[in-house]
N, C-alpha and C positions, 0 to 999 in steps of 0.2 A: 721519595716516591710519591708519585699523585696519585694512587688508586691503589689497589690489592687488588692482583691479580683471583681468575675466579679458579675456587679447586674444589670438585665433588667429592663430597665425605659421605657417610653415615650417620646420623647423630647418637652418640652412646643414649643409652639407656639408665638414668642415675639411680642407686639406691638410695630408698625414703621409703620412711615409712608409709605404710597402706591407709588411706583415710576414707573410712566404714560411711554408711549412707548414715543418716540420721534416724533412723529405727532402735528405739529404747523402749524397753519392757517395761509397764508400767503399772505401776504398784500401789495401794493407799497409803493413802500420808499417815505416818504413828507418830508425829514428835507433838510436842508442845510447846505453847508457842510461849516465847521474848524469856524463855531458857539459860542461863550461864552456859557459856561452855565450860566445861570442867579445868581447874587449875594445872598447867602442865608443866613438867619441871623435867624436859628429857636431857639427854647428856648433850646433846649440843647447843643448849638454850643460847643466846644471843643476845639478848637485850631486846630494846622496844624501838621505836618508832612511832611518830608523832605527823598527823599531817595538816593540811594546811585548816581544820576548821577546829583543832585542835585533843582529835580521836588519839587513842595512845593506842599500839598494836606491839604484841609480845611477837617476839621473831624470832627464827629458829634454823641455824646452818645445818644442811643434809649434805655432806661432799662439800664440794666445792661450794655452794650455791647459800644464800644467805635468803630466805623467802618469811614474808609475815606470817604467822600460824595461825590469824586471823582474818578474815574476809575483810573488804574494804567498805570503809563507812561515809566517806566525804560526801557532801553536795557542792563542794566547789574543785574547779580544776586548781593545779598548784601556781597556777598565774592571778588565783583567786575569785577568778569568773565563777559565777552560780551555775552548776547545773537544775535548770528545771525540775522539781518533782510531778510529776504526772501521775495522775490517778485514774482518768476516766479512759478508761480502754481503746475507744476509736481518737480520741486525741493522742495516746501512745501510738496506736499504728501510723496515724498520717506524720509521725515527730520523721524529719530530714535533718535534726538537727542534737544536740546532746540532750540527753534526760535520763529520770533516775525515778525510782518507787522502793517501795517495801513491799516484802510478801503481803500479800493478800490486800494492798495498801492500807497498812498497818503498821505504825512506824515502833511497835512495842516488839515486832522483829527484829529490827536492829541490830540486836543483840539478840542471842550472837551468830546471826544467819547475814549481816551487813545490808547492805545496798544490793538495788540490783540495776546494771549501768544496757542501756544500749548500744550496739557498734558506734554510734555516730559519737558518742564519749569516748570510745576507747582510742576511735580514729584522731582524736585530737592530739593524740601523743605526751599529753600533759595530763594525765589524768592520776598517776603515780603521785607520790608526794617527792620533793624533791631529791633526788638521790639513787631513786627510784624509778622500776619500769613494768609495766603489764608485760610477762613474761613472751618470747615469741616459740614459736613451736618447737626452734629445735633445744631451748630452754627446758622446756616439758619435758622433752625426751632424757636431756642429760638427766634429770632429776629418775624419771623411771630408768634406766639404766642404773645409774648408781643404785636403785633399793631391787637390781633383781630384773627388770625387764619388766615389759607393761604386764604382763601374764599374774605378775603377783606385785605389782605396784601398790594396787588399789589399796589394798588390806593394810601394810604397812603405812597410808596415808591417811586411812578413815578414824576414827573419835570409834574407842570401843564402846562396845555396850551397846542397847537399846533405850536410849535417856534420849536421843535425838535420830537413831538411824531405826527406820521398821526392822523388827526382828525378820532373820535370823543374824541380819549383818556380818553374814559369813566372814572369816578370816580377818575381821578386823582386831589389827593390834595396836597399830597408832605408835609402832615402834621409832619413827620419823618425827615422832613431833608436829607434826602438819595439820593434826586437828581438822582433820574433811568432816565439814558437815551437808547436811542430804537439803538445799536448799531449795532445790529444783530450779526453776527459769519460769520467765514470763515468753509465752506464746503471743500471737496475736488476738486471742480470743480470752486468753484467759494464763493463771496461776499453774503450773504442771509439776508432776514428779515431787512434789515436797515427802519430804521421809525418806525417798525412796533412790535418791539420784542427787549428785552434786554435780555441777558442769561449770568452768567457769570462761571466761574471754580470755585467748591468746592474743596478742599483737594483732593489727591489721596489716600488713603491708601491700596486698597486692589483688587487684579487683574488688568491686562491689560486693558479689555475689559469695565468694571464697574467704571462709569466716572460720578457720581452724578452732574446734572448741573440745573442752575436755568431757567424759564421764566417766561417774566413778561407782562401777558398780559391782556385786559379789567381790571378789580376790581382783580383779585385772583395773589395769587405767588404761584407755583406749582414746584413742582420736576420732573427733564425730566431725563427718562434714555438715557442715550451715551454711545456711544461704539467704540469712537476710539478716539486714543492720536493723531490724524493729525489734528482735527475741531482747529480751532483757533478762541477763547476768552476770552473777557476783562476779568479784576478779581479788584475784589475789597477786601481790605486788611481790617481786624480787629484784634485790638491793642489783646496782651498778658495779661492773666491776671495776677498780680502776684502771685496768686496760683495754675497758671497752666504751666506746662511744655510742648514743641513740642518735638518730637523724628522728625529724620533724613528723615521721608516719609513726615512730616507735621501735622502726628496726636498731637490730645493735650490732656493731660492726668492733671486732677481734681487732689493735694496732701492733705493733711494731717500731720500735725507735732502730733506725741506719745511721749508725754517721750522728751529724748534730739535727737531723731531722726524725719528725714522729710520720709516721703513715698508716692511714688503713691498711689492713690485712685482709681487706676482702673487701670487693665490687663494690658502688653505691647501687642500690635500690628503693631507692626514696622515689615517692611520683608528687613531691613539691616541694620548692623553693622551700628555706628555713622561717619567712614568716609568714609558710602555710597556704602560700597563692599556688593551687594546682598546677601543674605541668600537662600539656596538650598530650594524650596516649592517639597514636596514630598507627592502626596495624594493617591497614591497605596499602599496598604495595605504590599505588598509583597515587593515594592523597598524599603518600611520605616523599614522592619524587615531585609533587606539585609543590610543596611548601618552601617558599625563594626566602622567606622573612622570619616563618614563627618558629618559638622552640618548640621540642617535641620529646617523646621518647617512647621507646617500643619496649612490647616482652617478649618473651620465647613464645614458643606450641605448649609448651606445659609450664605451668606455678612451678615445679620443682628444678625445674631446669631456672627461673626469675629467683629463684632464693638461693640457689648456689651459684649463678654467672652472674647475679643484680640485673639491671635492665641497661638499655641501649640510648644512649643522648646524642639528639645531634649539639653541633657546639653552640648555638646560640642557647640551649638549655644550658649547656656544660659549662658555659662561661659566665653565669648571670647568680651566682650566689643560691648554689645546689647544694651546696657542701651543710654540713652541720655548724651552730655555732663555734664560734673559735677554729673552724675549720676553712681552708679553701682548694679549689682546684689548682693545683702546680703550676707554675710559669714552666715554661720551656727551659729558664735557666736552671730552677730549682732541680728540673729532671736532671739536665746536666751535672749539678751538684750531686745526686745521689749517683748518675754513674762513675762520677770521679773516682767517689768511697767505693763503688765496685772495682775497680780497674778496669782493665783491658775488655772494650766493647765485645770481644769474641764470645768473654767466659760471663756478661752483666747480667744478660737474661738467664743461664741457668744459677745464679745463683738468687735470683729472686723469684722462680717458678715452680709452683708445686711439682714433688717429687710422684714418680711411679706413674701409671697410665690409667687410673680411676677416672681422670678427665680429662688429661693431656692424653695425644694421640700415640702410637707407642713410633716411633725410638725415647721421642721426650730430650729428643740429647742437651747433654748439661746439665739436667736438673738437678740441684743439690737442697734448693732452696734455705741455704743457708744463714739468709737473712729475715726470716720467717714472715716477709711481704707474701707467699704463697699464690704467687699470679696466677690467673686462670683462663683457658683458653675461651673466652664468649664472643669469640667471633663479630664480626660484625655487620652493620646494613648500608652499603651504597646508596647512593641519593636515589637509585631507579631501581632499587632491586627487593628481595625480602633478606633476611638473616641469612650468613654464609658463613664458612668455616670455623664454625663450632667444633673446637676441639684441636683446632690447627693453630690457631691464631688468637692471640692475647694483643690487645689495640686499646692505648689510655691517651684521651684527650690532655694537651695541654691548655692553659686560658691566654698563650700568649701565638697572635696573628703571624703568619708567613705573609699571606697575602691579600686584597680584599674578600678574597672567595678562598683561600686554604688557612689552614689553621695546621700549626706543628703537633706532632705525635710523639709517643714512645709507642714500641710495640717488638714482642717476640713469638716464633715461631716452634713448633712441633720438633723440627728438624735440623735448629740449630742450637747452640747454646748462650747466640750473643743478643746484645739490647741493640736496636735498632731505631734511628730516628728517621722519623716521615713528616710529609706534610701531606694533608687529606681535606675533600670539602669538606666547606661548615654545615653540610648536609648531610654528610653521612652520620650514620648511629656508632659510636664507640663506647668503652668501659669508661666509668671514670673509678679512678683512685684520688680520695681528698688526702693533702697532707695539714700537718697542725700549725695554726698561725705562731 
């Protein structure tokens, strides 16, 4: 097929969590400073961890999840590059680029309140030690979940006592091991919340401005919207899993092995190439239908909709080394090769498509998703149009040409159960799925 026919939907409404304006109650600072944290020996101790400038950090598995108990110390990314330490205030604000300080620029904080990093560090994706990754939101959440829900997260995450948090530090019991200390953040004017608030950097994946960040106050751990890569703080690092892969911005993406193939389990949403060269975002409808040459890529109407459907490439993006290391975009054969291991084209696509009607449209027919690839309906963008059938249609670039202006597809529908093969311009925006080299 050379186009997708057009079909008016609705777009579902997805559930996510609610992210609170940046409004935090603020309180005087009661700790002391360059402090021990208190020696912790909880039942799920873990061992340590060591990163590239030679910090040791005790680490501590809650569920599933393997996170350091300690704040991060480094001044170098783990490719060994120096993050700048900045001290002087309007040199921090004007920073576009990585940088680091101590409370109060005081490096006798340290310990054990760590570092305090800017977006433009975290945005590096390398800022983990290796193995390692600055947790992303829905990371956060598994963790509150697992102790209870955000409502009483906090508590079980906070360092009891009044030795570092201002009394009354309500309901803290540090039954997790997690060791939150009250480190505050750097504003643009100045040092805030020390004693009184711990907050640290989520992943960046998606816009400037949309800074998902934590705080941790009385009983509850909540999610605070931010809005600018200058605020400086701590981050606390959690281990890789080995079924999960990070692309270049720091997102992590869930795989799945089919067959003698490894594949993502979920969309890319990366907005650059793997050594870090941005990718063009084009969300006018008119400039995405003028572009004959450049790559590009789109988001949704909403971030929560760009984290669970990933973002939109046309294929000169999708074909030019998108994927994560060790990773690449599928030849056309390679697709074929996975649908061999499915059989019969009818039944390919429900058994690689997420089950139930949470984001598939309902009948959903076929879905079994029995090969836990978990395809998702993100619709896609025509060379001259905005985003369409979200919710109908699941559409994955291949890297290998039809014709000078089409490029081959896989792709499945709402309404049937089978996989489908297209050819489509190299203008229009599709899903990609990376498979493992």
């Amino acid at each position: 097929m050379n186009n997708f026919k057009t079909i008016n939907m609705k777009i579902k409404n997805l559930a996510f969590p609610l992210l609170f304006s940046a409004a935090v109650l603020v309180l005087v600072a009661g700790c002391k400073k360059g402090e021990q944290v208190p020696e912790i020996n909880p039942p799920g101790a873990s061992g340590i961890v060591t990163d590239v400038d030679g910090n040791v950090y005790k680490t501590i598995q809650i569920g599933t999840q393997i996170w350091m108990a300690e704040n991060l110390q480094t001044t170098r990314l783990n490719d060994g590059s120096l993050i700048p330490l900045v001290a002087d205030q309007s040199a921090w604000n004007q920073l576009t680029s990585p940088g680091h300080c101590f409370y109060n620029n005081d490096a006798s904080y340290k310990i054990p309140y760590g570092a305090y990093y800017n977006g433009y560090a975290v945005k590096t994706g390398i800022l983990a030690p290796e193995g390692w990754h600055v947790p992303t939101v829905d990371d956060w959440y598994i963790l509150f979940d697992y102790l209870g829900g955000s409502s009483i997260a906090g508590g079980k995450l906070k360092e009891a006592g009044t030795s570092h948090w201002q009394s009354p530090n309500e309901k803290a019991t540090n039954e997790s091991g997690f060791t939150a200390l009250p480190g505050g953040w750097r504003e643009n004017h100045s040092f805030v919340y020390f004693g009184s608030a711990a907050m640290w950097w989520s992943s960046i994946s998606q816009g400037e401005n949309e800074l998902p960040q934590l705080y941790y106050g009385h009983g509850g751990a909540y999610m605070i919207l931010a809005n600018s890569l200058e605020k400086g703080h701590p981050v606390r690092c959690l281990k890789n899993s080995d079924a999960v892969i990070t692309d270049i911005d720091g997102n992590q993406y869930k795989t799945t092995i089919i067959g003698t193939q490894t594949w993502m389990a979920e969309n890319l949403r990366t907005t650059k190439y793997r050594n870090g060269t941005p990718v063009q975002k084009v969300s006018d409808s008119t400039e995405w239908g003028s572009l004959t040459t450049g790559p590009a890529y789109c988001v949704y109407n909403t971030s929560t909709d760009s984290i669970t459907y990933g973002v939109l490439y046309n294929w000169r993006a999708a074909s030019d080394a998108i994927c994560p290391e060790g990773w690449h975009l599928p030849s056309d054969e390679e697709w074929a090769t996975l649908a061999a291991f499915l059989g019969a084209t009818s039944v390919g696509g429900g058994k690689l498509k997420e089950t139930g009607t949470a984001h598939w449209q309902s009948p959903n027919t076929g879905a079994s998703n029995e090969t836990d690839f978990t395809a998702l309906p993100g619709g896609y963008r025509s060379q001259n149009s905005s985003i369409r059938d979200i919710g109908k249609l699941g559409a994955f670039w291949s890297s290998t040409q039809n014709t000078a202006s089409f490029a081959w597809i896989r792709y499945m529908e709402y309404n049937t159960g089978s996989l489908e093969r297209g050819s489509n311009l190299k203008g229009d925006g599709l899903s990609i799925r990376c498979v493992k080299d």
